[in-house]
C-alpha positions in Angstrom: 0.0 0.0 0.0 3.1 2.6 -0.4 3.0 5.4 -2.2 4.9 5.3 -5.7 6.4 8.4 -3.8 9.0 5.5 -2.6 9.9 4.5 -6.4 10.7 8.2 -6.9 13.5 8.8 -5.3 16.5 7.3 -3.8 16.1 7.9 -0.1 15.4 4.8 2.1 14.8 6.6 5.4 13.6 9.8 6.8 14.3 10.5 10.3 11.3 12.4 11.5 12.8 15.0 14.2 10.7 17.8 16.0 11.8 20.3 18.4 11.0 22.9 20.7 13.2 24.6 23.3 15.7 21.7 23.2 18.9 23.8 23.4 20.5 21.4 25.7 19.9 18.3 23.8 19.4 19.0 20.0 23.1 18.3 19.1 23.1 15.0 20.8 19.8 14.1 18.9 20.9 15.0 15.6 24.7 13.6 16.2 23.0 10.1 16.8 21.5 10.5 13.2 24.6 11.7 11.9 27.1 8.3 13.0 24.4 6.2 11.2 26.2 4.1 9.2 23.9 2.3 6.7 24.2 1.1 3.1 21.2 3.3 2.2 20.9 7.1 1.8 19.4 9.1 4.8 17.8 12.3 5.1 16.9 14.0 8.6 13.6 16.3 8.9 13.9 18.6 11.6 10.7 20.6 12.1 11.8 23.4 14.5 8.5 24.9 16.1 9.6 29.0 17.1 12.0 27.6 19.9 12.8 31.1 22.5 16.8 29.8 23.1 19.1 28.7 20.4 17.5 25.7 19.1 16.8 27.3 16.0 20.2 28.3 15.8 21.9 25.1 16.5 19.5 23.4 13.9 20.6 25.6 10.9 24.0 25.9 11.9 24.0 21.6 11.2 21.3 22.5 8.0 24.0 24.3 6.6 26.8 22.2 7.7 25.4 18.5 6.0 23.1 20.8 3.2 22.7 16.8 1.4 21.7 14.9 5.0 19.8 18.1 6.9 16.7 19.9 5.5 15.5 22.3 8.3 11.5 23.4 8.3 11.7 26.4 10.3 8.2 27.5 11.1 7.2 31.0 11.4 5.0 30.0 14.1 4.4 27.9 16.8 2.3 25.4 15.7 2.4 23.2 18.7 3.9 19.7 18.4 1.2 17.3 17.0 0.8 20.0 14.2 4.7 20.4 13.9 4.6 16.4 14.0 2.4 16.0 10.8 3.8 19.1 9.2 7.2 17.6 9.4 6.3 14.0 8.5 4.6 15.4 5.4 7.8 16.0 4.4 9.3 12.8 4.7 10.3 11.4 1.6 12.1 7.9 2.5 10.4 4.6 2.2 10.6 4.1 5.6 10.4 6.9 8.7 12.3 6.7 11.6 11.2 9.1 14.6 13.3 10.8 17.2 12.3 13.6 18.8 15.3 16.5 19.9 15.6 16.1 23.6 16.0 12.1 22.9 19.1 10.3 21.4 20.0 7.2 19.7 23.1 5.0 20.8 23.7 2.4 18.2 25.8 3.1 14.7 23.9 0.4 13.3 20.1 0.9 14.4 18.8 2.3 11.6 20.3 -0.6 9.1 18.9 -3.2 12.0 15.9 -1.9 11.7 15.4 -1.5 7.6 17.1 -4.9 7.6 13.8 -6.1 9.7 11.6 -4.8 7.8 12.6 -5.2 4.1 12.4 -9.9 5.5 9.2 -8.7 7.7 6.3 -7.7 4.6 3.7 -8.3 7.1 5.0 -5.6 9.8 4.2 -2.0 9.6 6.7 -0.9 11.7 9.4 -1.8 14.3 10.5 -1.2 17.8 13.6 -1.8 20.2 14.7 -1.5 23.7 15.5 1.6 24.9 17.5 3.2 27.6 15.8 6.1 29.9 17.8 8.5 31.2 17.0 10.6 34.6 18.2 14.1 33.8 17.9 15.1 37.4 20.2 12.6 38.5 21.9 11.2 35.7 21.1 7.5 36.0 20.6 5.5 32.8 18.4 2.4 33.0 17.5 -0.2 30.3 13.5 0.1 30.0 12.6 -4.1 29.3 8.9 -3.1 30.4 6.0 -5.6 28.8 8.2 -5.8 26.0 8.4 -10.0 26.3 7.2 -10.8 23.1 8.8 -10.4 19.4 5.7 -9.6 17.5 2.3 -6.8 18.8 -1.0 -6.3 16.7 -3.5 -3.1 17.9 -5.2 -4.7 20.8 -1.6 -4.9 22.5 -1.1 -1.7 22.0 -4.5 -0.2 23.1 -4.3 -2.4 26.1 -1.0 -1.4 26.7 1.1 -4.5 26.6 4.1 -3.2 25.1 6.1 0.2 26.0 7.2 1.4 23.0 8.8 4.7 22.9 9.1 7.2 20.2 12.6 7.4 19.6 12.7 3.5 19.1 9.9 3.4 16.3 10.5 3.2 12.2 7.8 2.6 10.3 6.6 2.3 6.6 5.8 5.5 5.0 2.5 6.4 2.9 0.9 3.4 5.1 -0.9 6.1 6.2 -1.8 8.4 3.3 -3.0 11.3 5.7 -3.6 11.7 9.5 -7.0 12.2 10.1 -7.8 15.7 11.3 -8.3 14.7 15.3 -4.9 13.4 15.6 -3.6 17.3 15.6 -6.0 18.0 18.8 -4.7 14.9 20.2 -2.9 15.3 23.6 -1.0 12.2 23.3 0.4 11.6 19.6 2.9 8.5 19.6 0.2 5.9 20.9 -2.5 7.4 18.7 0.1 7.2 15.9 1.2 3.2 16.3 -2.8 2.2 16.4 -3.5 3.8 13.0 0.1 2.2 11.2 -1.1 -1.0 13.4 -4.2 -1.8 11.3 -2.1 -2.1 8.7 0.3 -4.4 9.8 2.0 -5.9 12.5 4.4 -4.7 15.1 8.2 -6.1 15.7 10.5 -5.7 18.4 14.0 -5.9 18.3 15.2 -7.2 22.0 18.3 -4.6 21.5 18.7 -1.0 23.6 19.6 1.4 20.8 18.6 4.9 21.6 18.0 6.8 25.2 14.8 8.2 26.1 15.2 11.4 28.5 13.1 12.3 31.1 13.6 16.0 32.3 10.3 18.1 33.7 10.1 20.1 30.7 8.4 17.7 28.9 5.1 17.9 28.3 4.3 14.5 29.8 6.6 14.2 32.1 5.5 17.6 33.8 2.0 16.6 33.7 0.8 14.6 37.5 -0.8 12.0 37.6 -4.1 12.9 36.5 -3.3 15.4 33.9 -1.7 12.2 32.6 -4.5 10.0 32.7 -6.7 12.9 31.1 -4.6 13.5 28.0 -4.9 9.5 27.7 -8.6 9.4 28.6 -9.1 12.3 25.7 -6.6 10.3 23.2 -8.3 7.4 23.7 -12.0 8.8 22.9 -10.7 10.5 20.0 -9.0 7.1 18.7 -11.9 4.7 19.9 -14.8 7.2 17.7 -11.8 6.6 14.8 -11.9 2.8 15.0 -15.5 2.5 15.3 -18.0 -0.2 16.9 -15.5 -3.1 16.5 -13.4 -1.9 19.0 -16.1 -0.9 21.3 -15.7 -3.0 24.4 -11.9 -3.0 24.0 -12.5 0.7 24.8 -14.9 0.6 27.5 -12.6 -2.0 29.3 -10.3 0.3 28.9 -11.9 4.1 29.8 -12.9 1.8 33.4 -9.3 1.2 34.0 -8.2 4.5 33.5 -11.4 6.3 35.4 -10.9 3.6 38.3 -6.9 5.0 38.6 -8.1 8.8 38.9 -10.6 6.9 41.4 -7.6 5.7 43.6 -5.8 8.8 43.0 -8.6 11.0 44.5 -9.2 8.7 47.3 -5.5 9.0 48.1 -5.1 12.5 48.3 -8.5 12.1 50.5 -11.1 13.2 48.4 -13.7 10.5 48.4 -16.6 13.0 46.3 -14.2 12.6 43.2 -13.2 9.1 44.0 -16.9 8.0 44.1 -17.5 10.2 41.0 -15.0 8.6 39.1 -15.4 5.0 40.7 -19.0 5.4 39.0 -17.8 6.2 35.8 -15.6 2.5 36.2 -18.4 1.0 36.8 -20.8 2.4 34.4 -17.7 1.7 31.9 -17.5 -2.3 32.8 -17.4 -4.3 35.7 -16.7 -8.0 36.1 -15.8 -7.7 32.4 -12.0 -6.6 33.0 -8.6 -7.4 34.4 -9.4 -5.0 37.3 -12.7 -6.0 38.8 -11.5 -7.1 41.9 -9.7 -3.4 42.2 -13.3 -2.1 42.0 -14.7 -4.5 44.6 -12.2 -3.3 47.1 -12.7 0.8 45.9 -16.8 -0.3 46.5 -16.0 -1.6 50.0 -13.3 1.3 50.8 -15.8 4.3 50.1 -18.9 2.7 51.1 -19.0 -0.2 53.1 -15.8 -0.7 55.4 -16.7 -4.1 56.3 -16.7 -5.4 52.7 -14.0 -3.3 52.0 -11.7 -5.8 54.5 -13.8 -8.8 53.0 -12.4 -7.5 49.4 -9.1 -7.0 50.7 -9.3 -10.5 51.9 -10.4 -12.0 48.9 -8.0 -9.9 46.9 -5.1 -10.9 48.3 -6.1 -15.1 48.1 -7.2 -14.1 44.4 -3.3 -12.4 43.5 
């Protein structure tokens, strides 16, 4: 289903790069793109979205440096970075698109052949995966991320469902898979998950069991500086926007799902001790699905917690002989 885009021209991969405010890391991001060594041409895309330090500078300063490997979309406003994300992909002309995103890095010479290697045996896969590093800025400490990653091969259930961590900076994918992203996915919150469902209808998803790039966490990320329920909002509203995309055949995938996440802001609420919202959103779980998901027992003991302290101990009881 490729475009005859891919026939056109001689590039294999596109790495996909957008960046905002990333003074500290850019260079380290586009260096790791730079000691590729492949047996295929590679082009970077950098969109750089109006940065207020010396991104922008950095980023042409390499433009004009590799003119034949660099091509710089400077924006002349800030588009945000789900709109920078598409605006930049659009301009992706490789067969495949790697993605890496300017405060992440990749560590391995040889991860972008790996990968193309992968694909070009795999016709059946959409895109690829691998291990990846995360490193704590505020401390420094580097630690391999294996997660749920225990199989070698994900469809779109496991990735609605969450059964494999797969971050951006690990991803490559078949370009033109995807003729355009639909208009919600700019007024998503979240955009790699969204992202990996709609290439996953197309394909399946491979994972390489190999740590090749470092994911950073630092506060100034838009995720990372979220709490914990700003978190499972963005994901609650991602979700809805992705489950009205797939339609009824993913229906009670998705309801499973929305009473997970409304029964985790339930235990979050009830935590910082208020029990209104807890209830409110503990309703919401239940309205969602119960005794139809993984988490039912959870609910049992959240019934017993807020409203009935006897069969709160009972559902503790049972929980822990269940587990």
């Amino acid at each position: 289903m490729e475009s005859d885009k891919s026939s056109q021209n001689a590039i294999t991969v596109s790495v996909c790069m957008i960046t905002y405010n990333h003074e500290a890391y850019i260079a380290q991001a586009i260096e790791g793109v730079l000691m590729q060594q492949t047996d295929f041409p590679v082009e970077l895309v950098i969109g750089e979205d109006c940065s207020t330090d010396y991104t922008r500078e950095i980023v042409q300063t390499y433009a004009t440096r590799y003119p034949g490997r660099i091509r710089a979309l400077l924006n002349d406003h800030n588009l945000g970075p789900q709109y920078n994300f598409v605006a930049t992909l659009k301009e992706c002309r490789g067969k495949y698109v790697a993605l890496c995103e300017g405060d992440d890095f990749w560590t391995d010479p040889h991860k972008l052949q790996k990968q193309v290697d992968f694909m070009e045996t795999h016709p059946d896969y959409a895109m690829c995966f691998h291990l990846t590093y995360k490193l704590y800025e505020a401390t420094g400490e580097i630690v391999l991320d294996k997660g749920k990653s225990k199989k070698n091969s994900y469809n779109i259930n496991d990735v609605i469902n969450s059964r494999c961590i797969i971050y951006t900076t690990s991803v490559l994918f078949r370009n033109w898979l995807i003729q355009e992203l639909p208009l919600w996915f700019s007024e998503s919150p979240v955009g790699d998950t969204p992202l990996f469902i709609l290439l996953a209808q197309y394909g399946k998803i491979g994972l390489i069991k190999q740590p090749m790039a470092v994911y950073r966490i630092h506060p100034k990320g838009l995720w990372q500086g979220a709490d914990d329920i700003a978190r499972l909002r963005m994901t609650s509203k991602t979700f809805s926007l992705v489950s009205m995309h797939l339609g009824p055949n993913y229906e009670k995938l998705f309801r499973n799902l929305f009473s997970k996440l409304y029964l985790s802001e339930a235990k979050i609420c009830i935590s910082r001790g208020d029990a209104i919202n807890a209830k409110k959103w503990l309703k919401k779980s239940l309205q969602s699905s119960f005794f139809t998901n993984s988490r039912w027992i959870d609910q049992v003991v959240m019934i017993g917690r807020l409203y009935l302290p006897q069969l709160y101990k009972f559902a503790k009881w049972l929980q822990e002989r269940v587990e």
